[in-house]
C-alpha positions in Angstrom: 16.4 -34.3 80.5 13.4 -35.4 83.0 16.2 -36.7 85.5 18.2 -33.1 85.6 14.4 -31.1 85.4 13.7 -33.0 88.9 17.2 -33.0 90.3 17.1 -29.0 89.8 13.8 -28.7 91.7 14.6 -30.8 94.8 17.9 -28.8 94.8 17.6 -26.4 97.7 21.1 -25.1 98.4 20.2 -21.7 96.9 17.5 -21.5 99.5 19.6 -22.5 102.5 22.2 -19.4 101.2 19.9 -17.1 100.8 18.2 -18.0 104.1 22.0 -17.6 105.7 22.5 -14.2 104.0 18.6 -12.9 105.7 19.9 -13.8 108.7 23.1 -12.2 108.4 21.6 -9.2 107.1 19.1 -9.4 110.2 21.8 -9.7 112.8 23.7 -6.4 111.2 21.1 -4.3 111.1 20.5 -5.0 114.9 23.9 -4.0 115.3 24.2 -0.7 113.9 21.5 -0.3 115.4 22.9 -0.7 118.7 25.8 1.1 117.8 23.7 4.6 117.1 21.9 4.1 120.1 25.2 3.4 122.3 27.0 6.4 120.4 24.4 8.8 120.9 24.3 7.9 124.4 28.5 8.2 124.9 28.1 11.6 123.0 25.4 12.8 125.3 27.6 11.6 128.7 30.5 13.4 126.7 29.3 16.5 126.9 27.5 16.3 130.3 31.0 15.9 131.6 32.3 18.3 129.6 29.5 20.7 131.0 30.5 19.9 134.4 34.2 20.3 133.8 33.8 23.8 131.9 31.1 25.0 135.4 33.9 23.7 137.9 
């Protein structure tokens, strides 16, 4: 019982997975993140040429 009490606490693969998944979750948020920013931007461009069209 001692041996699996101090194999379980040097185990550290749960650790490591959740470390992966905090990155993961890290690198999406900067993505949709970037993706509102660039939308908004493509919208706003959208309608300045639309503007432009509709004066011409």
């Amino acid at each position: 019982m001692q041996n699996f009490i101090t194999r379980f606490m040097n185990d550290e693969s749960g650790a490591t997975a959740i470390e992966y998944g905090l990155i993961a979750a890290l690198i999406s948020v900067g993505i949709i993140a970037a993706a509102t920013s660039l939308g908004d931007n493509l919208a706003t461009k959208f309608n300045e040429v639309a503007t432009a069209v509709d004066g011409a």
